[in-house]
HTML snippet that shows the backbone in 3Dmol.js (N, CA, C, O; Angstrom):
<script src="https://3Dmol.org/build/3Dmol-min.js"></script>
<div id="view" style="width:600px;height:400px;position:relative"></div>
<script>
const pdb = `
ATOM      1  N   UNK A   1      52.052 -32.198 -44.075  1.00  0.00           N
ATOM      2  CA  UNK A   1      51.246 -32.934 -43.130  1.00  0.00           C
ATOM      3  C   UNK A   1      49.878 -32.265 -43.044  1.00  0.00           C
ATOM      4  O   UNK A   1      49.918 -31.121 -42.590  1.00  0.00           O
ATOM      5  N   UNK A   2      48.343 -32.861 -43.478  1.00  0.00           N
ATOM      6  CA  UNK A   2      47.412 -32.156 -43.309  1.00  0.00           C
ATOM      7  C   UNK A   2      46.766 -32.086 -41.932  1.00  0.00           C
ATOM      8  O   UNK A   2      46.802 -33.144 -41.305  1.00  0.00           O
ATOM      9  N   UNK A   3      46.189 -31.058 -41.344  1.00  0.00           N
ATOM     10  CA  UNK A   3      45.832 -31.031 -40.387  1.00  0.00           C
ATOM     11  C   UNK A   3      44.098 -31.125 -40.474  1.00  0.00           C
ATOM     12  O   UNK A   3      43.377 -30.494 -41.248  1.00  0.00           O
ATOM     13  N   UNK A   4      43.575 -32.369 -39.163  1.00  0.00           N
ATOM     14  CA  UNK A   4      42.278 -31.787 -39.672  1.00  0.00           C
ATOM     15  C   UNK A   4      41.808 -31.271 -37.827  1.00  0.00           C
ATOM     16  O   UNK A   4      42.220 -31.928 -36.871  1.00  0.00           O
ATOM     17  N   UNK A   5      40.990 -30.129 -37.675  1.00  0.00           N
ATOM     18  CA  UNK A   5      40.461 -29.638 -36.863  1.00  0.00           C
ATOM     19  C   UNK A   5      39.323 -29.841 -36.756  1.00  0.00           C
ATOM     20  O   UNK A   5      38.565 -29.690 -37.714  1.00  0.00           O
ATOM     21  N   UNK A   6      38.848 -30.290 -35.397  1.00  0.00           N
ATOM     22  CA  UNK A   6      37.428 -30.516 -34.642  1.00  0.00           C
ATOM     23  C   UNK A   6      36.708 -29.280 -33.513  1.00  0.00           C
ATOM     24  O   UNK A   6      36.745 -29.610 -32.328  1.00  0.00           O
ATOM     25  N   UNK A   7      36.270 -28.334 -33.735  1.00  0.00           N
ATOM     26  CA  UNK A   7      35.938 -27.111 -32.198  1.00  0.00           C
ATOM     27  C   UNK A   7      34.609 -27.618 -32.061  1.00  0.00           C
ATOM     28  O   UNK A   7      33.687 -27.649 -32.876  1.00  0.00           O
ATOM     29  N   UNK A   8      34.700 -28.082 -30.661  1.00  0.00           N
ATOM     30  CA  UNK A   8      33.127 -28.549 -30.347  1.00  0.00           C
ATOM     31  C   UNK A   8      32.782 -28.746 -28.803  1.00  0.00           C
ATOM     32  O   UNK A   8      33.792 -28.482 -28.151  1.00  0.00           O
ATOM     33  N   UNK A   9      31.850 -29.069 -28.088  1.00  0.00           N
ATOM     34  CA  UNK A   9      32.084 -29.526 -26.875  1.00  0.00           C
ATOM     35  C   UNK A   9      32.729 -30.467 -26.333  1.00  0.00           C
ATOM     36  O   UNK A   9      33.095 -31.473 -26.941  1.00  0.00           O
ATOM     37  N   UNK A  10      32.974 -30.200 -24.922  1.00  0.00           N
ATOM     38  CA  UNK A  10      33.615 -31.357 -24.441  1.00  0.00           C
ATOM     39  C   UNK A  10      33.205 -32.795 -24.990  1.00  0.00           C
ATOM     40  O   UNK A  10      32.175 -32.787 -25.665  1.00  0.00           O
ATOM     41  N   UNK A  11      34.079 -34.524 -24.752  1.00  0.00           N
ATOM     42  CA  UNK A  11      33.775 -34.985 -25.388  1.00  0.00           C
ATOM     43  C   UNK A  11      34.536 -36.103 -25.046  1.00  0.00           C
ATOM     44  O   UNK A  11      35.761 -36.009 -25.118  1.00  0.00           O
ATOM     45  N   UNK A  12      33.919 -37.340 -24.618  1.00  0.00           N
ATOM     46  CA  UNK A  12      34.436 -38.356 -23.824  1.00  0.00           C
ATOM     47  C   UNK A  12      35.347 -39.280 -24.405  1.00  0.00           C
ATOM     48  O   UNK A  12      35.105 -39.715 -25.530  1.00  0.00           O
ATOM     49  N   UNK A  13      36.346 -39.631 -23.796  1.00  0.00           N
ATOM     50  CA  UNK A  13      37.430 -40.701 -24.412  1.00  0.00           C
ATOM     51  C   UNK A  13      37.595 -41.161 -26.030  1.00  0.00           C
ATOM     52  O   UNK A  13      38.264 -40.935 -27.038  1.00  0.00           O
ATOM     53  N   UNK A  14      36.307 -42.103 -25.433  1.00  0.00           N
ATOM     54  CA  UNK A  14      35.625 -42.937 -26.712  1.00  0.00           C
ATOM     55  C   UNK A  14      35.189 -42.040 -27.448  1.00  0.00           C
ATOM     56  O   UNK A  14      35.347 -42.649 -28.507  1.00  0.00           O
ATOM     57  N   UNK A  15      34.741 -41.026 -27.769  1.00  0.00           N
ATOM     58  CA  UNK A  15      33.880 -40.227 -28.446  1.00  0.00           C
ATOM     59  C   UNK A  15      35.308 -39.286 -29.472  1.00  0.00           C
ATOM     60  O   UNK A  15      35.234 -39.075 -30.682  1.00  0.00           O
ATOM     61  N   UNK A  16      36.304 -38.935 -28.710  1.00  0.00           N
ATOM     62  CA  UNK A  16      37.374 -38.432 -29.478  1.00  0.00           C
ATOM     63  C   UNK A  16      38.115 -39.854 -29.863  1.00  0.00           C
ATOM     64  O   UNK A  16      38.894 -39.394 -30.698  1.00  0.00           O
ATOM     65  N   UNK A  17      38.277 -40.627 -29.845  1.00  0.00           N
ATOM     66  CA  UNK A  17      38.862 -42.108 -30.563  1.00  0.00           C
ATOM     67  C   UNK A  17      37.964 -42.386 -31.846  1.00  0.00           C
ATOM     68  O   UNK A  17      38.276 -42.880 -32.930  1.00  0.00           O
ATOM     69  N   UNK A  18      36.966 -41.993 -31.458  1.00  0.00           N
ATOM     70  CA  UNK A  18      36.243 -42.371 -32.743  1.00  0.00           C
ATOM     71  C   UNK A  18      36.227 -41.601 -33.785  1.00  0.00           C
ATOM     72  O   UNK A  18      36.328 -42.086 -34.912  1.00  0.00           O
ATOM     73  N   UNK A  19      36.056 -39.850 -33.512  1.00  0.00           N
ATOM     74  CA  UNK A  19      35.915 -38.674 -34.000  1.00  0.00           C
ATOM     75  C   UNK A  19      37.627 -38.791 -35.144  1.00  0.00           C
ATOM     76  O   UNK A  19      37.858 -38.568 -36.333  1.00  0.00           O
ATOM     77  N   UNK A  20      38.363 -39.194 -34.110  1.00  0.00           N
ATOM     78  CA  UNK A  20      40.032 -39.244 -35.057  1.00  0.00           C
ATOM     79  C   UNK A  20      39.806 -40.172 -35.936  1.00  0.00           C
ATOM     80  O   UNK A  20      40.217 -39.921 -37.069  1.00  0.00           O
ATOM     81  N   UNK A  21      39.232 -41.260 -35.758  1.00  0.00           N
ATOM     82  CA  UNK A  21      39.025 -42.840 -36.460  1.00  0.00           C
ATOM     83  C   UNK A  21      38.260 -42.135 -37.625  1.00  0.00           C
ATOM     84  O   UNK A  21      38.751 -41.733 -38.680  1.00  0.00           O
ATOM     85  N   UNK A  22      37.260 -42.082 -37.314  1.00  0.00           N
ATOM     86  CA  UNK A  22      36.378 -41.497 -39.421  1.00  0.00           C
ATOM     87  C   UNK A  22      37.219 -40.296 -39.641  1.00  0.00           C
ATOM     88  O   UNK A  22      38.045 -40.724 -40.448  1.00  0.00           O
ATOM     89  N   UNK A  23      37.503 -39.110 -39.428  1.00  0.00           N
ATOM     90  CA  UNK A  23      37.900 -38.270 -39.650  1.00  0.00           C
ATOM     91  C   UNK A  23      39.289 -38.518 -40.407  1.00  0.00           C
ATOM     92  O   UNK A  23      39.524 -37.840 -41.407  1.00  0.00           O
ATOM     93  N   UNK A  24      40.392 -39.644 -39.881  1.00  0.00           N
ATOM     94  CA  UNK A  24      40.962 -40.245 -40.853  1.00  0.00           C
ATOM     95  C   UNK A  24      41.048 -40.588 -41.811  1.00  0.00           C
ATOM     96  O   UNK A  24      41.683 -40.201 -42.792  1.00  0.00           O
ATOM     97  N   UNK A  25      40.209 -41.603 -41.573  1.00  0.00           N
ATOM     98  CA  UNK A  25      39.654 -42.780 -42.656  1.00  0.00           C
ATOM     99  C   UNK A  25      38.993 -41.961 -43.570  1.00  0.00           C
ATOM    100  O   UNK A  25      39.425 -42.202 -44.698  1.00  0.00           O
ATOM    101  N   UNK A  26      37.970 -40.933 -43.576  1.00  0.00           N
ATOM    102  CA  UNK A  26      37.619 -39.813 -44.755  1.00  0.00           C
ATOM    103  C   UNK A  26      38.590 -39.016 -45.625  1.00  0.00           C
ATOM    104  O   UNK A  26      38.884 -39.262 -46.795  1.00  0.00           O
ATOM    105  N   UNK A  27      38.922 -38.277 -45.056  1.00  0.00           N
ATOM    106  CA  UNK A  27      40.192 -37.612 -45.649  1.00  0.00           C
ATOM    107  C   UNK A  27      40.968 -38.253 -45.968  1.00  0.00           C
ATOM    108  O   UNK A  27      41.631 -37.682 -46.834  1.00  0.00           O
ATOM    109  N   UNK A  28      41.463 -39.604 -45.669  1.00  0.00           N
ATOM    110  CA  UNK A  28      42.510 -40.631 -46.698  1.00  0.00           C
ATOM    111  C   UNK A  28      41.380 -41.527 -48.095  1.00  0.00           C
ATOM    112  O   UNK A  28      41.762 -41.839 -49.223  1.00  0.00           O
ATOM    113  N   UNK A  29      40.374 -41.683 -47.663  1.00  0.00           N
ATOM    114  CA  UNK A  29      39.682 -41.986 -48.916  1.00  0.00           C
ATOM    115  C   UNK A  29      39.933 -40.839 -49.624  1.00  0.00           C
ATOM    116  O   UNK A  29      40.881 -40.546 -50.352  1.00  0.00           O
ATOM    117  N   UNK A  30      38.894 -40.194 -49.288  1.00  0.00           N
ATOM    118  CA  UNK A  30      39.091 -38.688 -49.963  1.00  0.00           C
ATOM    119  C   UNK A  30      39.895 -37.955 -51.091  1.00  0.00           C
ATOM    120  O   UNK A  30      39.650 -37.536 -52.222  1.00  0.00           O
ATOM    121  N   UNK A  31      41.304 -38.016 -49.987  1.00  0.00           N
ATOM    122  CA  UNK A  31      42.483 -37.628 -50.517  1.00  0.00           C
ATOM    123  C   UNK A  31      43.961 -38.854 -51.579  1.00  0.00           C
ATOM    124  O   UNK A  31      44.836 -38.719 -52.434  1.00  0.00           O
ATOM    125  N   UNK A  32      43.372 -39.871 -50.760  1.00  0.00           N
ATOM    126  CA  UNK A  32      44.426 -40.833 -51.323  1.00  0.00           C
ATOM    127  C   UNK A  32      46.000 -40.478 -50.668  1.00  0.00           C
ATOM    128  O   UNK A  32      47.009 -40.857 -51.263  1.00  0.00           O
ATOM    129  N   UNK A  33      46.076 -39.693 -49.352  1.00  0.00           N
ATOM    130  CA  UNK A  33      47.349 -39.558 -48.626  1.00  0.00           C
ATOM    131  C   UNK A  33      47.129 -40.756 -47.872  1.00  0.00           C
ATOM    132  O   UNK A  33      46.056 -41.336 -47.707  1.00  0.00           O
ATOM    133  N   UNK A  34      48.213 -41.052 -47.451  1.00  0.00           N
ATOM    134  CA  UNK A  34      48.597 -42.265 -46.643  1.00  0.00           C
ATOM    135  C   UNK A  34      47.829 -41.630 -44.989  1.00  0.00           C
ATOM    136  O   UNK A  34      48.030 -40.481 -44.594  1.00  0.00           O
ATOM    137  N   UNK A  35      47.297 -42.261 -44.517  1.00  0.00           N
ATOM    138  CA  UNK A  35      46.549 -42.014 -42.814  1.00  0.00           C
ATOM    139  C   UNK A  35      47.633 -41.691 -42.075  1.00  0.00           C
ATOM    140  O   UNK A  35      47.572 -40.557 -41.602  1.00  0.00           O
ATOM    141  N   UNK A  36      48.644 -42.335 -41.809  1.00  0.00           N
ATOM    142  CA  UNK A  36      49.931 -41.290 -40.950  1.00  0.00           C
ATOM    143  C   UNK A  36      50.499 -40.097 -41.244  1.00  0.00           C
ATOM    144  O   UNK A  36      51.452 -39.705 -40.571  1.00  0.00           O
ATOM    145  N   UNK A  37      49.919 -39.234 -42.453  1.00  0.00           N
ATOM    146  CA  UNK A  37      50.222 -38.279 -42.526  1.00  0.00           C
ATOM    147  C   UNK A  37      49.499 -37.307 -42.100  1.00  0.00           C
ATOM    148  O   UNK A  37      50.169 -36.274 -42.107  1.00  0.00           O
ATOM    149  N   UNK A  38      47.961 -37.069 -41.563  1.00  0.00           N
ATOM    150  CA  UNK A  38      47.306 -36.596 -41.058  1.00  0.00           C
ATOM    151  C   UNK A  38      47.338 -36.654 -39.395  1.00  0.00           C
ATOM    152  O   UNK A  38      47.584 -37.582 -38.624  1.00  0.00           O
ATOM    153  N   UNK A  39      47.036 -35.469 -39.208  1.00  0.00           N
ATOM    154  CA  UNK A  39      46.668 -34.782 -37.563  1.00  0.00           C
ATOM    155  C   UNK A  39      45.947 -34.102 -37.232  1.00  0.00           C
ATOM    156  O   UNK A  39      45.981 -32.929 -37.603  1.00  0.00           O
ATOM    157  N   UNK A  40      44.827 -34.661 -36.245  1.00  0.00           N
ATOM    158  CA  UNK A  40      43.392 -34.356 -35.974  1.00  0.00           C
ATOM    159  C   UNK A  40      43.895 -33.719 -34.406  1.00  0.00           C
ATOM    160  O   UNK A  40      44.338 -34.252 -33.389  1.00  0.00           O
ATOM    161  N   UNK A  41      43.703 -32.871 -34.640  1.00  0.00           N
ATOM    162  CA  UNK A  41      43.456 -31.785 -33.272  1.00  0.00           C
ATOM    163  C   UNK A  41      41.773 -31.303 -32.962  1.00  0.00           C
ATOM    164  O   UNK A  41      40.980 -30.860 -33.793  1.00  0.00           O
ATOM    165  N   UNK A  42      41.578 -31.509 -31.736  1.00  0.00           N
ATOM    166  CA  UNK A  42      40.330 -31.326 -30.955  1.00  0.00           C
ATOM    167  C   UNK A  42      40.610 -30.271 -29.966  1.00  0.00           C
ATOM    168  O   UNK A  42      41.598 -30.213 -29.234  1.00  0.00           O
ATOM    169  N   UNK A  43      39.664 -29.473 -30.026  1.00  0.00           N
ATOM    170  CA  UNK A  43      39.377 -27.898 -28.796  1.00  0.00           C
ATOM    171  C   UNK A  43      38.089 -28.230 -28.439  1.00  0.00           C
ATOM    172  O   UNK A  43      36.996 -28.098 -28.990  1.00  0.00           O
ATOM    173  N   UNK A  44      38.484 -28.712 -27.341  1.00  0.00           N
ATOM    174  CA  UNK A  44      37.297 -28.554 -26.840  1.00  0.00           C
ATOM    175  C   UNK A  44      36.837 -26.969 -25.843  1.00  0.00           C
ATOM    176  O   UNK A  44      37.546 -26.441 -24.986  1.00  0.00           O
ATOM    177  N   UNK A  45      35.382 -26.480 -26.336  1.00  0.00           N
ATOM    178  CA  UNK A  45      35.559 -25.258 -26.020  1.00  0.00           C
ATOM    179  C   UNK A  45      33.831 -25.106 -25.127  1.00  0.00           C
ATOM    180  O   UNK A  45      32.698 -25.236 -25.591  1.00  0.00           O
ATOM    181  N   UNK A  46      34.289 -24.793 -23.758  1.00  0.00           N
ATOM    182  CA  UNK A  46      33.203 -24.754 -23.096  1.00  0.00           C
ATOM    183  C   UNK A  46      31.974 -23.416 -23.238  1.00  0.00           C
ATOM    184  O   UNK A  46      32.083 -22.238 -23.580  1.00  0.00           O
ATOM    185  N   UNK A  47      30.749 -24.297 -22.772  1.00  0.00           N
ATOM    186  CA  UNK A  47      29.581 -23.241 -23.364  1.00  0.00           C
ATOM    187  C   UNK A  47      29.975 -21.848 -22.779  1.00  0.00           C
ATOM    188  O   UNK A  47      29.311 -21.053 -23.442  1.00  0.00           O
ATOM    189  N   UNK A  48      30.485 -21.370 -22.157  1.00  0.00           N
ATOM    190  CA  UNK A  48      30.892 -20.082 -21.425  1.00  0.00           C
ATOM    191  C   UNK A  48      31.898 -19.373 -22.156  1.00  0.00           C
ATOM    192  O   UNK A  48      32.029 -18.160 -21.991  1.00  0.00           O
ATOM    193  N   UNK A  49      32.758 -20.138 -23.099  1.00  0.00           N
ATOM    194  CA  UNK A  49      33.490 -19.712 -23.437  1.00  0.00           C
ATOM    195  C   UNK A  49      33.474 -19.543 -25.526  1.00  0.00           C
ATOM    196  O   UNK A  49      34.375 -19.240 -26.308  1.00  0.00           O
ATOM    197  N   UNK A  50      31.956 -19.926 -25.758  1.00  0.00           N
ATOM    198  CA  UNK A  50      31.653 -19.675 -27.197  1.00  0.00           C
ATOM    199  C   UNK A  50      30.255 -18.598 -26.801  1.00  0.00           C
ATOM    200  O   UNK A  50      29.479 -18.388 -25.869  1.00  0.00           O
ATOM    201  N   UNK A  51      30.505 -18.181 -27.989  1.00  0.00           N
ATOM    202  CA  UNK A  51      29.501 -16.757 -28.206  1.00  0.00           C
ATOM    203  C   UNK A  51      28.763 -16.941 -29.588  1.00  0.00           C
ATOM    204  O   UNK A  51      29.477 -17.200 -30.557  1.00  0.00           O
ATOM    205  N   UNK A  52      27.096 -16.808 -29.809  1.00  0.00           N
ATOM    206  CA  UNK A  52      26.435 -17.440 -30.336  1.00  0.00           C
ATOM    207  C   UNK A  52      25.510 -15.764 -31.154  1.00  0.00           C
ATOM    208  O   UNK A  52      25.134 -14.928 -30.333  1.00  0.00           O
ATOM    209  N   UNK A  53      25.399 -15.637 -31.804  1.00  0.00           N
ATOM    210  CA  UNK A  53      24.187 -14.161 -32.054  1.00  0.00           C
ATOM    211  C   UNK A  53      24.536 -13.519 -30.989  1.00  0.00           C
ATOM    212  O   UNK A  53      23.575 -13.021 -30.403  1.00  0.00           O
ATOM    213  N   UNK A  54      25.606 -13.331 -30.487  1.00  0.00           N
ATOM    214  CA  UNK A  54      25.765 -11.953 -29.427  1.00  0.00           C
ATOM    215  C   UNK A  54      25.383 -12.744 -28.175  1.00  0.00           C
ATOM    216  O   UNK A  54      24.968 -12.130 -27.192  1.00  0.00           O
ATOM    217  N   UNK A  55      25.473 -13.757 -28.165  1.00  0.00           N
ATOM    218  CA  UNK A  55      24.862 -14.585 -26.383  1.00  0.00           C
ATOM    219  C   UNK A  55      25.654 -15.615 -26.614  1.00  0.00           C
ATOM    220  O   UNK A  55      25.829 -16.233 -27.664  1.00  0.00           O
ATOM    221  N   UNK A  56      26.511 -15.886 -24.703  1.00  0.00           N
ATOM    222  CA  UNK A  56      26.869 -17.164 -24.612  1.00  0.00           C
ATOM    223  C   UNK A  56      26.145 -18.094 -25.115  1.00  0.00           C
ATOM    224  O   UNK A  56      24.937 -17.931 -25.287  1.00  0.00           O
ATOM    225  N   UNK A  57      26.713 -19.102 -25.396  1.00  0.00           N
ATOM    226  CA  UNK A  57      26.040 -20.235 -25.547  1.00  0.00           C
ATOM    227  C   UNK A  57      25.374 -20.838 -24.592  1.00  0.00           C
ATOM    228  O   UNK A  57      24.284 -21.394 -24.729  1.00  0.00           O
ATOM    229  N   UNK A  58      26.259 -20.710 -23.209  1.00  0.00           N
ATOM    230  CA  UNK A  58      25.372 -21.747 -22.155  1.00  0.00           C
ATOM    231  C   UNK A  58      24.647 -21.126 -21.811  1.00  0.00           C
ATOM    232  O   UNK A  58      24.192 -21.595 -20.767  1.00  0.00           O
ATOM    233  N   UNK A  59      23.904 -19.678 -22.243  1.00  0.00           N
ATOM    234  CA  UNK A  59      22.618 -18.908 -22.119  1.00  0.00           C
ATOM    235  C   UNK A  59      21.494 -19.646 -23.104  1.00  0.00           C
ATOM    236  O   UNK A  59      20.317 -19.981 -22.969  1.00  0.00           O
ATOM    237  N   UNK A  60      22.207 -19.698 -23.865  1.00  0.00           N
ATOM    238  CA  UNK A  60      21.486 -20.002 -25.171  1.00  0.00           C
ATOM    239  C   UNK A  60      20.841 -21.733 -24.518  1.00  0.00           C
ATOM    240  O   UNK A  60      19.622 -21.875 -24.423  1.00  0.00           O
ATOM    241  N   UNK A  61      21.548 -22.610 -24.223  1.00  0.00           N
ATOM    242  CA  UNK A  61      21.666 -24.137 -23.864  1.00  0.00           C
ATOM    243  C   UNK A  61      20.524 -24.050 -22.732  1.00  0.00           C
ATOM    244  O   UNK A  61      19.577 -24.838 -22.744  1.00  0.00           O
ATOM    245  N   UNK A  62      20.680 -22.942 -21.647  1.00  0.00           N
ATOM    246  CA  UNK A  62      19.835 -22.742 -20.656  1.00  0.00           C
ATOM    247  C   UNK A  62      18.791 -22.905 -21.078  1.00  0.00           C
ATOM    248  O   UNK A  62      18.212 -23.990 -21.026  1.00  0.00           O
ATOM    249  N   UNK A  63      18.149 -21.490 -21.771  1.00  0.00           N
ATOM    250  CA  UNK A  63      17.148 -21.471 -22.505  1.00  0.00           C
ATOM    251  C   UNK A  63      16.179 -22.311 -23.259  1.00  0.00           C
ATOM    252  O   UNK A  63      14.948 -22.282 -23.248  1.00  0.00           O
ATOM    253  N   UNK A  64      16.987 -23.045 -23.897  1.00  0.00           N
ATOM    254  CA  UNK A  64      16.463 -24.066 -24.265  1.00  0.00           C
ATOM    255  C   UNK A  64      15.860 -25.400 -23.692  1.00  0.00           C
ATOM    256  O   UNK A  64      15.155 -26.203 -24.304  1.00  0.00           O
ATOM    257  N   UNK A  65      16.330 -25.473 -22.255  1.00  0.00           N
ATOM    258  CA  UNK A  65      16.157 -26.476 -21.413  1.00  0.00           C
ATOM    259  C   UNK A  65      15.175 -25.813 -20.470  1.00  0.00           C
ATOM    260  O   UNK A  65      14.987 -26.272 -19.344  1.00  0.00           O
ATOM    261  N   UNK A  66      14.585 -24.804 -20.893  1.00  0.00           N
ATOM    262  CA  UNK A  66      13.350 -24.607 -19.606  1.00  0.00           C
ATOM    263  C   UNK A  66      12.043 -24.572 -20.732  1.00  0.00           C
ATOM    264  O   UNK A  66      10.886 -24.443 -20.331  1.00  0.00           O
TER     265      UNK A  66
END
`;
const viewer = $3Dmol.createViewer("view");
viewer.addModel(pdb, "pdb");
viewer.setStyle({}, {cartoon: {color: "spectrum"}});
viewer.zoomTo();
viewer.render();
</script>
C-alpha cells in the first residue's frame, strides 16, 4: 500500500479534499497502481511547532508581516 505524505499548515476541509484528490490522481497516473491502493496522510504542523534556520517559524511569519 503506498503511502503519500503532506507536512504543511493547517488547512481547511476543502483544501485537504482536494490536496488527497490530485495527490491521487498523480501518483496513479504516475505509477499505474490502482487509486485505492494509496493513503494520503496530512500533519498538519503549527508555526510554533516547526523550526526554520534555527527560528520558529511563526517568528519568521511575524517578521515578515511587519
Amino acid at each position: 500500500m503506498p503511502v503519500i505524505v503532506f507536512e504543511g499548515p493547517k488547512l481547511a476541509k476543502e483544501q485537504k479534499e482536494e490536496l488527497v484528490k490530485l495527490f491521487t490522481d498523480a501518483a496513479q497516473k504516475v505509477t499505474g497502481i490502482r487509486r485505492e491502493a494509496f493513503t494520503v496522510l496530512i500533519k498538519e504542523n503549527e508555526p510554533d511547532n516547526v523550526g526554520v534556520g534555527g527560528e520558529l517559524l511563526s517568528k519568521i511569519i511575524s517578521k515578515e508581516r511587519q
